[in-house]
N, C-alpha and C positions, 0 to 999 in steps of 0.2 A: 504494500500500500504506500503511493507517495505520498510526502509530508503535508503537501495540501489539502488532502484529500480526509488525512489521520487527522488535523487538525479543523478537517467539518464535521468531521465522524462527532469528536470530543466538543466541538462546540454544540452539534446537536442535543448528544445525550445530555449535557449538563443544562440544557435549556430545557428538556420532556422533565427531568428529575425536577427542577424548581416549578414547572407548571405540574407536576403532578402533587409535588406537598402545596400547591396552593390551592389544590382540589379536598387532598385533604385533611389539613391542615387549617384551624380558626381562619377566616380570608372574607372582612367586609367586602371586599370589593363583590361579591357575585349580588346580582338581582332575584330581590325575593322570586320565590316559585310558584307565589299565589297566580292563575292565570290574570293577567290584564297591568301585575303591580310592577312598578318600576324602581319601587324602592330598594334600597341596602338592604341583605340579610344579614341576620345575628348567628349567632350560631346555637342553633335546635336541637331537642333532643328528638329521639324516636320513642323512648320511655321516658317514662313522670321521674325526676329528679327526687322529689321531693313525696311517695308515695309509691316511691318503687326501690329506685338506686339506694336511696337512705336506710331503706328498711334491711338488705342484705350487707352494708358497708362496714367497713370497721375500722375506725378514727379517718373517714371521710375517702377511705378507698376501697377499689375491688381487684381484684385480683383476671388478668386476661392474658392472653397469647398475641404478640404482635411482633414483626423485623425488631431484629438488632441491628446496628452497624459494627463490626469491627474491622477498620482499617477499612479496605476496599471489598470486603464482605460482608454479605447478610444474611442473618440468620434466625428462626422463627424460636422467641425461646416464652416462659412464663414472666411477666411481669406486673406491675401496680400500677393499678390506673386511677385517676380521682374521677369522682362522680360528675364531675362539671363537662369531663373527656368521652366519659362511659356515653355510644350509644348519641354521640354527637355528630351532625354535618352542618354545611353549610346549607341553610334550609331557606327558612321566612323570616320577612322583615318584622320587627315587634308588635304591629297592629296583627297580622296574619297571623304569628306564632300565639297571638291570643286566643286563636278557634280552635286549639287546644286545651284551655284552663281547664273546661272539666275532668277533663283526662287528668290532667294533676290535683283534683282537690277529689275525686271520689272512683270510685272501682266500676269498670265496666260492669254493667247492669241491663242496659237496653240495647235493641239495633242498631240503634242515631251513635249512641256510644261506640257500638262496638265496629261499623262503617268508616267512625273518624278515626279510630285507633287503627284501622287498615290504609285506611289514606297516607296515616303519618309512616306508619312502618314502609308501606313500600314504597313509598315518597324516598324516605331515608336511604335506602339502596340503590332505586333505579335512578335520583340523578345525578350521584356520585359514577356508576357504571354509565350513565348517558355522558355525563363530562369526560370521564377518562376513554371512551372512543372516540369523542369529537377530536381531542387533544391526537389522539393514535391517528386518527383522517390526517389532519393538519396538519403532524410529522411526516405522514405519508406523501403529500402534497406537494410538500415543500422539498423533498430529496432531491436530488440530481441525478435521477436513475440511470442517465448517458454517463455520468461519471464511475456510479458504481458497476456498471458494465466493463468500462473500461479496465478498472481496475481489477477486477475478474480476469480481463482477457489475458492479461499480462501471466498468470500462473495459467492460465487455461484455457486452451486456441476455441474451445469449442465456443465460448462467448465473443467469438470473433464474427462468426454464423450470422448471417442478419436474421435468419428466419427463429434461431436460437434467442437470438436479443429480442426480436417482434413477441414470443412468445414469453419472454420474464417482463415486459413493459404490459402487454396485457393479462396479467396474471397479478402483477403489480395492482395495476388499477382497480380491477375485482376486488384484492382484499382491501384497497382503500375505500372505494365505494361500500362494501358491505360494515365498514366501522361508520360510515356515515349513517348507512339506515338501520344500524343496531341504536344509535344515537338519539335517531328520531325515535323506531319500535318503542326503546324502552320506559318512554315519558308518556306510551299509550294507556297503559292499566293505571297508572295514578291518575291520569284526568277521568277515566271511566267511572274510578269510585269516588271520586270528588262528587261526581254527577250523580252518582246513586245516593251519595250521605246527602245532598241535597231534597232529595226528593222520597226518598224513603221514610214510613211512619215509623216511630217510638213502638215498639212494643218491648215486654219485658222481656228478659232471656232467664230461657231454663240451662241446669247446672249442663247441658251439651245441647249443640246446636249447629248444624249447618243452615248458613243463609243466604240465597241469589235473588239477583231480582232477574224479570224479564229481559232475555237478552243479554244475559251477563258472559261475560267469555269464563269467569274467575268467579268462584266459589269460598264463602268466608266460614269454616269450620271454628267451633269455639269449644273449648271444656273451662271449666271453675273446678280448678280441683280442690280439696278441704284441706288443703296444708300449704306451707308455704316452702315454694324448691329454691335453695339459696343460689340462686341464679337468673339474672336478664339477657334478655339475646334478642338478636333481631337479625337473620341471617335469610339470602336467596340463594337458595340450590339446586342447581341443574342435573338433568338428567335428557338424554338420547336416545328415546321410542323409538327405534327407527330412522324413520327420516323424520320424527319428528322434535324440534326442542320444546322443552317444555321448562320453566320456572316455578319453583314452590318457593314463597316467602312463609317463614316461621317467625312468630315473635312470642318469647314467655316473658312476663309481667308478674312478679312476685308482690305481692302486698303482705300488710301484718300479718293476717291467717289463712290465707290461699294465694292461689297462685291463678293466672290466666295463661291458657295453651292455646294460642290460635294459626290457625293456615291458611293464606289467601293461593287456593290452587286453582290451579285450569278444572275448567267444569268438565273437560273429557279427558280423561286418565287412563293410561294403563289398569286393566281389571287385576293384576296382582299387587302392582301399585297401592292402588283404591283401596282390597282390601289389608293390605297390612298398616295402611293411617288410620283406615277404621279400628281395626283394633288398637293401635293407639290413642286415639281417643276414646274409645268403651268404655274406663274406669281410670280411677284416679293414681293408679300405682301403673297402669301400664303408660297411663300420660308420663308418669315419672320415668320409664324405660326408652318413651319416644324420646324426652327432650334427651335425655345421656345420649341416645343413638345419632341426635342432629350436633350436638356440643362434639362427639366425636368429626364430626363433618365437615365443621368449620372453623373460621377464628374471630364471628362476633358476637361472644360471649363475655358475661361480667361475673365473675363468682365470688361469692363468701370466703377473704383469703384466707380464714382457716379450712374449710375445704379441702385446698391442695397442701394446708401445713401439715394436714393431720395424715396424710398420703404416706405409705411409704416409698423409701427412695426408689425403690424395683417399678412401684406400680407408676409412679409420677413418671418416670424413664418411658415406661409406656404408651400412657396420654400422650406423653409430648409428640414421642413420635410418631403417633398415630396422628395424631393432630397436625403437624409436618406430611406425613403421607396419606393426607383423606381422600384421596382417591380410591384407596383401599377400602373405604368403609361406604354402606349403600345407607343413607337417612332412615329408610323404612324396615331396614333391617336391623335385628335386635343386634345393640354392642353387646360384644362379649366378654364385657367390662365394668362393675358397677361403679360408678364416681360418689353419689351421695349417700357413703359410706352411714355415716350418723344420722341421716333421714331417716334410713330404712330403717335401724335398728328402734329409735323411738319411734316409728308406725308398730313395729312388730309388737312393743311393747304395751303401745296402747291399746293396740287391735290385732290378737295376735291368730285369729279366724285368718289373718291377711297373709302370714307369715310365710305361707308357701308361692307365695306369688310376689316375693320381698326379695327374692332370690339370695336369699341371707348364706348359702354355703359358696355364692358366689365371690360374695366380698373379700377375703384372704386367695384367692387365686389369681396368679399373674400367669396371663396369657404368655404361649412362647410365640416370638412372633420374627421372622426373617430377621437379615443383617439388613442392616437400617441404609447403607449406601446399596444395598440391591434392591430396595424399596422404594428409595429417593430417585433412583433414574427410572425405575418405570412409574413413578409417578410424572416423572419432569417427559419422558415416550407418551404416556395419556393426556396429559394436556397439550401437548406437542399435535398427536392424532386428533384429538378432540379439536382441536382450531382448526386444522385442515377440514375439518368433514364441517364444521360451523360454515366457513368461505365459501366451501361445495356448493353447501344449502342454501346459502344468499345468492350465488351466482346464478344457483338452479331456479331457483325463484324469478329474478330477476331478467332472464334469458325471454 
């Protein structure tokens, strides 16, 4: 690579890296997300601060999985978050972030509730992933792909080929194009349920409940379970039917003495799919098996940092890397791992009818599980495969 070319390479990357922490990262500068407002947003939570994050916290922090930096490495390890961070984006300006208050001063109870608490949650994801593709287009855009050919050619006659080069410029475009309309896509289901929390009646909710309206593409699943799981989340996770993608947003909401399990999913699902979140929601102990199964799956979770204190060193070793390699693990499928060690043991005791379904001989067993860098590359091969066949699907679309 000549030195010009190394020195656009490095001036790129350092310019994606500071527009990416300004995506995620505190940043007045973005405009609220309310449709029509123009103003500054603050920076939003996706759960109640003050009715949720407080209630699980200890001396004003939680405990979650996020990059380390060392040196010019990164690395995903366990660390402390304060509540002000937990479950935050750049969202609505201060008037907007007011159509939230009830969600902070009392417990989902009704539809109208339980609609705006879907709003906000998947508000909070899709348009963090809507800016970081815009951001991917606009790198894309801006490259100098006659340059990166060239410099290709130089080790490799074959990118000398014009019909060689005609086919990396248009294959180029495809995947810029297709971060364009993942960009747009993903700002469609938050305005959809904007529109339904508008128009939708108040009715109360019973302790489980699936709720659509007319026309809905997305299906709002809810359980109230009777205890509280020292954990918030708020996490979308994909899956590949085929040819088709599909998004589940999960978001769990702890309050004093229960907790809320909800899922905004596609109304047409996989039927194995479909029924293993049915049983996850069915009762209140297998709600506690779903969220551990999605906490394995992702990294935006907040936990009770005794939780992971009280872990042993074997089992934490575990989570982490499982947590590191969630590709390995399917959301719907039961972990085969229990995390809230001390939940379960005080359900058993209070209600010990329950006890076999507490998976209580679980607790003391550490899964054997691969060598962890033979794990880490075919995770890093599946999301590698997994973006080819996403571009596939856009271009096939598109065509």
């Amino acid at each position: 690579m000549n030195r010009d070319v190394r020195k656009s390479t490095i001036h790129r990357d350092n310019h994606h890296e500071h527009a990416l922490r300004g995506i995620l990262k505190p940043n007045r500068s973005w405009t609220c997300l309310h449709p029509g407002c123009a103003d500054k947003c603050i920076y939003s939570h996706a759960i109640s601060k003050s009715i949720s994050l407080e209630t699980i916290a200890e001396s004003g922090h939680l405990q979650t999985i996020r990059s380390q930096r060392q040196g010019d490495i990164k690395t995903l390890d366990f660390d402390r978050i304060g509540i002000k961070q937990a479950s935050a984006f750049n969202g609505f300006c201060a008037t907007h972030d007011d159509l939230f208050k009830s969600l902070d001063t009392r417990e989902i109870i009704d539809s109208k509730s339980l609609f705006l608490q879907a709003y906000r949650s998947v508000m909070a994801k899709c348009c963090t992933e809507s800016r970081i593709a815009k951001l991917m287009y606009e790198g894309r855009t801006q490259t100098d792909i006659e340059a990166f050919l060239d410099t290709q050619a130089v080790d490799n006659p074959i990118f000398r080929d014009e019909r060689v080069r005609a086919q990396v410029r248009s294959q180029y475009k495809n995947v810029a194009d297709s971060e364009k309309k993942r960009a747009e896509a993903l700002m469609l289901l938050p305005e959809e349920l904007l529109e339904k929390f508008h128009i939708i009646e108040s009715r109360p909710l019973d302790n489980l409940v699936a709720v659509a309206t007319e026309q809905s593409s997305h299906t709002i699943v809810f359980r109230r379970v009777g205890f509280r799981i020292p954990v918030a989340l708020n996490a979308k996770l994909t899956i590949l039917a085929g040819k088709v993608l599909q998004n589940f947003y999960f978001t769990v909401i702890p309050y004093a003495a229960a907790t809320v399990v909800m899922s905004v999913m596609p109304a047409a699902i996989n039927a194995r799919v479909r029924n293993r979140l049915d049983h996850g929601f069915s009762s209140d102990i297998a709600a506690l098996d779903l969220v551990e199964s999605i906490i394995a799956c992702c990294n935006e979770w907040y936990m009770t940092p005794s939780v992971l204190a009280e872990m042993s060193g074997a089992k934490r070793e575990v989570f982490l890397h499982d947590s590191i390699c969630y590709t390995d693990q399917r959301f719907y499928e039961e972990y085969d791992m229990t995390l809230f060690d001390g939940l379960r043991k005080t359900i058993a005791q209070q209600h010990p009818e329950s006890a076999a379904q507490l998976r209580l001989d679980q607790i003391d067993v550490i899964p054997q599980r691969e060598d962890f860098a033979i794990r880490h590359k075919r995770m890093m091969e599946a999301l590698v495969s997994q973006s080819v066949k996403l571009h596939a699907l856009d271009s096939a679309r598109s065509a």
